[in-house]
N, C-alpha and C positions, 0 to 999 in steps of 0.2 A: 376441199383442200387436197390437191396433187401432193401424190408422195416422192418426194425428192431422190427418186433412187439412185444410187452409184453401183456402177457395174465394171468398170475397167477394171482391172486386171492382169498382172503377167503370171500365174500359179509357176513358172521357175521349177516343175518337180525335182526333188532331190537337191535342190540348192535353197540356201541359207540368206535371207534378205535383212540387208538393218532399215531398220521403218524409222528410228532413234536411237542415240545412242545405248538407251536401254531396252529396247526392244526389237525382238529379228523376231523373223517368221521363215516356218518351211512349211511346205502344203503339201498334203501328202495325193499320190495320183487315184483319187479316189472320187473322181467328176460324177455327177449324177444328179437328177430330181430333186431329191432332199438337200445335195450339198454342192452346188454351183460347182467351178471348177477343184474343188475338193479341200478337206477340214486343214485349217490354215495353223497349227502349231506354234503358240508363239513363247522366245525363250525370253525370258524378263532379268534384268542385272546382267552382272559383269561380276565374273570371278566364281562367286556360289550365284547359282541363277536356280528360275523357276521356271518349269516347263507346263504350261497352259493348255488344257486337251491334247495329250500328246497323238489320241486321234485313235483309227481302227489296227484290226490285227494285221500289221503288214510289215516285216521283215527289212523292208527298203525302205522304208518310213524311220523308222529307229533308228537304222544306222545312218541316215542324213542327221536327223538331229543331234546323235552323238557325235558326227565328223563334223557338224557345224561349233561346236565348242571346245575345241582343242586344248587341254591343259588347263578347264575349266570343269568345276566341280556341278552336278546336279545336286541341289538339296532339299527342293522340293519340287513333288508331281499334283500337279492342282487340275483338278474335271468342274466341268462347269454340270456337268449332268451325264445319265448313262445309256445314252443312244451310243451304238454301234459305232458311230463314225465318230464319235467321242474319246470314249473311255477304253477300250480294250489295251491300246497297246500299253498304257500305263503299268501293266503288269510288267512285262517284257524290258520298258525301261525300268523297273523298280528291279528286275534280275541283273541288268548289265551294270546299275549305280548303284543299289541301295537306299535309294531317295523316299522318303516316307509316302503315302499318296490319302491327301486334301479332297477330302468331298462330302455332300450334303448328308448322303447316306447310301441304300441300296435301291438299286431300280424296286419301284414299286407296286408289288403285287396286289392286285385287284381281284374283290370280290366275284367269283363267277355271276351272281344275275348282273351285276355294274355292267361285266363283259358281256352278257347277251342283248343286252338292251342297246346295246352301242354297235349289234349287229343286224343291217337290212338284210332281210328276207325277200321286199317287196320295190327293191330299185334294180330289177332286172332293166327297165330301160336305158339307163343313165350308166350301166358299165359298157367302157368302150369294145368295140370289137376288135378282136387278133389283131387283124389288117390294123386299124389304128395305132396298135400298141406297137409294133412291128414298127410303125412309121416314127413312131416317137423317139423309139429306142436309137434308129438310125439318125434321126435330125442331131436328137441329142441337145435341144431346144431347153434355152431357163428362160421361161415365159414369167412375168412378173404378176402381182396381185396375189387373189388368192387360185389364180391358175398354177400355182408351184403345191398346192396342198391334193395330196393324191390317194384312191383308194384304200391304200396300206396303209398302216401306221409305221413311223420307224422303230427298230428290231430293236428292243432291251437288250443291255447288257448286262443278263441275271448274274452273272459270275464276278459286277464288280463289289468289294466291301472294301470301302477307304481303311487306310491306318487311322487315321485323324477324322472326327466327322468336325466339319465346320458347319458352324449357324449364322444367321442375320446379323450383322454388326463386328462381326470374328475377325479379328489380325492375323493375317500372317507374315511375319517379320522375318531378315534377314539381311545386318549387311545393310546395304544402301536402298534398299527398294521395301515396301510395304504394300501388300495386298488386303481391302476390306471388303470379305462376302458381303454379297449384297443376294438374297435370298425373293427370287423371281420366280415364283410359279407360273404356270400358264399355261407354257409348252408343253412342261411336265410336272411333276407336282415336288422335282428333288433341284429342279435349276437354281443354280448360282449364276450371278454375274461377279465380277471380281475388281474393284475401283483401284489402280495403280496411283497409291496416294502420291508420291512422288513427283507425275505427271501430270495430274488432273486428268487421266482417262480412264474407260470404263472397257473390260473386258466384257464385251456382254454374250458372247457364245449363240445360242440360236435364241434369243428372247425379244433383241432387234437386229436385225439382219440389214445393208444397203442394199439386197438384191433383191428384194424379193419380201412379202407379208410371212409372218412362221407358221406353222401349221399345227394348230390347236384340238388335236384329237381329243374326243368322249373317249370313255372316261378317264385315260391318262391323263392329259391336259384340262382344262376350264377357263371356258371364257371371262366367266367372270373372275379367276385369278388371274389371269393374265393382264383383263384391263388396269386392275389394281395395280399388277405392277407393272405396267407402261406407268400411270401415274406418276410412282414412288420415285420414278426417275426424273420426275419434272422437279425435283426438289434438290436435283444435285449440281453440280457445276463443273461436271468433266467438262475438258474443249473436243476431245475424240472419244467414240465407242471404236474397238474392234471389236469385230463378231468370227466368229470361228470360219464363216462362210465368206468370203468375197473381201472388199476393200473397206478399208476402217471409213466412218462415217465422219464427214466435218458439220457443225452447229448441230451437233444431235439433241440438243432441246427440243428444233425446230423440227425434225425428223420422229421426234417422240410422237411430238404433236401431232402431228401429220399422220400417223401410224394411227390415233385415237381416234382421230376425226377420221378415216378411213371404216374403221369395224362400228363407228354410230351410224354412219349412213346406210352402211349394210344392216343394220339392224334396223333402221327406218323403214329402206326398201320392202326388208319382210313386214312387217308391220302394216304396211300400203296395200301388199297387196293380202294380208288375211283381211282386212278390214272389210273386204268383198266378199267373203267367206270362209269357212275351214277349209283347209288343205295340208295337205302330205307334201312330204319333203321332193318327190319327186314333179309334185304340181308346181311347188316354192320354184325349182331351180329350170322348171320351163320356162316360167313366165318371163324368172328376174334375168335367167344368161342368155335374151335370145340371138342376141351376139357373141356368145361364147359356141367356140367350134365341141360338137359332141363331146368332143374327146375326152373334155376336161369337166364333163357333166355331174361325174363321178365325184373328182376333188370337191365341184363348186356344194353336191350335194353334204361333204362331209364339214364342210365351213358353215352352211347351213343349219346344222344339225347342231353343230357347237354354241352358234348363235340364239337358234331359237330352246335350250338348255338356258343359256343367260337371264335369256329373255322370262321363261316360265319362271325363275330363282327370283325377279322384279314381278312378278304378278303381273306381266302384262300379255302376254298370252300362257291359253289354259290347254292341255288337253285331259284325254280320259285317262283316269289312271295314274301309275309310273310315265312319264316321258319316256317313249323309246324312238329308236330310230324308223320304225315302220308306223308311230302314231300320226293321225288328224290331227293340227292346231291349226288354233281359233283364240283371234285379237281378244282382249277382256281390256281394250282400251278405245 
């Protein structure tokens, strides 16, 4: 099943779009890997409105949003999670409005062995070289699938603690508009998505993206939470998702879909080929990307890595030990 991706886009920096009557967006100019043409801010209602990822620390960011509502109150600041390109400026707008700030809770500090085991040692082959990276930088390329999931993880934002924590099922009211958390692990283990009752649509921040599959890091993120909540969403009845990245999604059931049946095939692929025998992650992502250009050997190896985590949680591959990123697996199917 093809994944129906949407990619157009005008990112407009520093200008204010109405999408509908209750909803605008400004994008802040913060293009890159993780965040297509850069984190889309969206302000919700008329009169006292909510301001959705108001996005990274960026001075020009802020005052676009606050010149985009003129004689209009902020009254609340709502994060969907605490990636860098997220949450920081939420402070910043909480000094120039006063607006309380909505979120899951605080980026999530992890056990140091979690962190070591989620560190290769032994995939010196599969990181790209300078010259590679050099070229990337310059194309400036959003390659879609799980070629958008890259070496790094994106950078926490230790310093955010909401005023409000919201959970699974939580209102936020105000006025004509109504926001229901809708509580998405996967990416990260603090994601919200945010359902604009009003609208039937679904804020969904980096959990499903048009542009692109999300990138599911060990041990922050989990596969297996994440597939759970792609599911959760097959049970709702938004007509649009907006995602923080790129262009709001149309039939996003079908697009959920499609996302599901995308990470079982990849998890079949690996399956196919331990079945011939044990192998290392960097064995996994020769075989399976042999048309994947080097470059992205690294990304495919850390999508790998998440998967076959999934996979050992279903008893269907084994290795020695703790799972780490430098182990052997081996099918037990």
């Amino acid at each position: 099943m093809t994944i129906p991706y949407v990619t157009e886009i005008d990112p407009a920096y520093g200008s204010v779009v109405e999408i509908t009557p209750s909803i605008r967006r400004v994008i802040a100019n913060n293009p890159g890997r993780f965040t297509f043409t850069g984190t889309g801010t969206y302000i919700i209602g008329r009169g006292q409105v909510a301001v959705i990822d108001p996005g990274p620390e960026n001075e020009d960011h802020v005052a676009a949003i606050l010149s985009a509502i003129p004689g209009e109150e902020i009254s609340h600041i709502v994060v969907t999670h605490t990636h860098k390109d997220h949450s920081p400026a939420s402070r910043e707008l909480q000094t120039a409005t006063g607006a309380p700030i909505y979120g899951f809770g605080r980026h999530p500090v992890l056990p140091e062995d979690e962190v070591l085991r989620s560190k290769p040692t032994t995939w010196d082959e599969l990181f790209p070289t300078p010259e590679e990276l050099e070229e990337l930088k310059k194309s400036m390329a959003f390659p879609s699938d799980d070629n958008t999931e890259h070496e790094q993880d994106e950078p926490g934002d230790m310093a955010f603690n909401p005023d409000i924590e919201v959970g699974h099922g939580d209102l936020i009211k105000c006025g004509t508009w109504t926001l229901e958390a809708v509580h998405t692990p996967g990416h990260i283990s603090n994601h919200l998505c945010f359902g604009f009752k009003e609208e039937k649509s679904l804020f969904s921040g980096d959990h499903v993206m048009g542009w692109s599959t999300s990138v599911i890091p060990s041990p922050e993120g989990s596969m297996s939470e994440y597939m759970d909540s792609l599911h959760l969403l097959l049970d709702r009845n938004e007509q649009f998702f907006y995602p923080t990245h790129g262009p709001r999604i149309p039939e996003p059931i079908i697009f959920t879909r499609a996302l599901i049946a995308h990470r079982e095939d990849r998890e079949r692929q690996i399956l196919s080929c331990l079945v011939k025998g044990p192998k290392t992650i960097p064995e996994l992502v020769t075989e399976m990307y042999v048309d994947t250009p080097h470059i992205l050997h690294m990304a495919a190896g850390q999508s790998v890595f998440s998967h076959l985590i999934h996979l050992v949680e279903k008893d269907m591959v084994a290795t020695d030990g703790e799972p780490c990123a430098d182990s052997s697996f081996s099918s037990k199917v």
